[in-house]
C-alpha positions in Angstrom: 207.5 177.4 64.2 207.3 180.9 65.4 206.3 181.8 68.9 203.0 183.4 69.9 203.2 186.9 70.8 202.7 187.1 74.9 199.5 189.6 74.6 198.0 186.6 72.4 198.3 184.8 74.8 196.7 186.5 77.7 194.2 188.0 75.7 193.6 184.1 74.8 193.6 183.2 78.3 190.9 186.5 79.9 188.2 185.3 76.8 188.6 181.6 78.1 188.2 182.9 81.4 185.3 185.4 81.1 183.9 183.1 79.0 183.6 180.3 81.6 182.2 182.8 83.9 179.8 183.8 81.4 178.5 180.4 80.9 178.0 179.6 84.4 176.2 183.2 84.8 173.8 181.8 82.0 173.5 178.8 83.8 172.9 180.4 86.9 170.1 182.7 85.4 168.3 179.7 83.4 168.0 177.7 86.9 166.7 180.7 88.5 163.9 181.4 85.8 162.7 178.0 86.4 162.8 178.0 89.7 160.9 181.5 89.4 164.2 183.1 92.1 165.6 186.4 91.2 167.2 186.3 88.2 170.4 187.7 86.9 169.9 190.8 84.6 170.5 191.4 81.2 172.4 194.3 81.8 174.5 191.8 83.5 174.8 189.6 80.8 175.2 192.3 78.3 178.5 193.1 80.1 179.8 189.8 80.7 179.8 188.9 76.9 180.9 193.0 75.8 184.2 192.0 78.4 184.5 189.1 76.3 182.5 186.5 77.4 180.1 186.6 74.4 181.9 183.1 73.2 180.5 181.5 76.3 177.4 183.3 75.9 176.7 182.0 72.5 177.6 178.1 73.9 175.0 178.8 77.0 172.4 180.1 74.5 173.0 177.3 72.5 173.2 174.5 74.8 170.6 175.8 77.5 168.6 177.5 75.2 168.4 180.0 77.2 168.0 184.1 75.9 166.8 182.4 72.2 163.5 183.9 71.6 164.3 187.4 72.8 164.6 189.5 70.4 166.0 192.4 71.4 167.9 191.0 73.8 170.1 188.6 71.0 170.1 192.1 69.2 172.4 193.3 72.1 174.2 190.1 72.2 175.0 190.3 68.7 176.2 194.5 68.8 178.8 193.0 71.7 180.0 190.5 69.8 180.6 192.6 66.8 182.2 195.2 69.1 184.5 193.0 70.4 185.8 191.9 67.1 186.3 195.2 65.8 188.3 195.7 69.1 190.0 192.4 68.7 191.1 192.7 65.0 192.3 196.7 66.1 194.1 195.3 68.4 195.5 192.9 66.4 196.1 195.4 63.3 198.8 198.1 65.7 200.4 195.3 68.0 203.2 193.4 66.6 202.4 189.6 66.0 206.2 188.6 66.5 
């Protein structure tokens, strides 16, 4: 078995990270609505998942149902997630995987 290139790694590492932050940020924001506080924006959440948090985005959409029935704003979401990917699999594409 072959040995996983160090930038896999860390790149691994900063989405599981961000991600985790991401999620609690959802959290964060769906407590807030219903307990009508200032909320976080969604610029703010925009960023978080185009960093790479959008995995933990998706999970808090889907298990809070929180940011569901917005339209435009799950058309965002979706334009960061296929933005990172294209970033991702670049990345992946010029950097050596051994």
């Amino acid at each position: 078995m072959t040995e996983m290139p160090t930038y896999i790694s860390y790149l691994l590492a900063w989405y599981v990270a961000v991600s985790v932050i991401t999620y609690a940020t959802y959290a964060w924001d769906k407590r807030a609505a219903i307990k009508k506080r200032q909320r976080v924006s969604e610029k703010t959440l925009h960023w978080l998942a185009l960093v790479g948090g959008w995995p933990g985005a998706w999970c808090a959409q889907q298990q809070l149902r929180h940011k569901t029935q917005k339209t435009a704003f799950r058309r965002v979401y979706w334009v960061t997630v296929l933005l990172n990917l294209v970033v991702l699999i670049g990345l992946i594409a010029v950097m050596p995987l051994r």
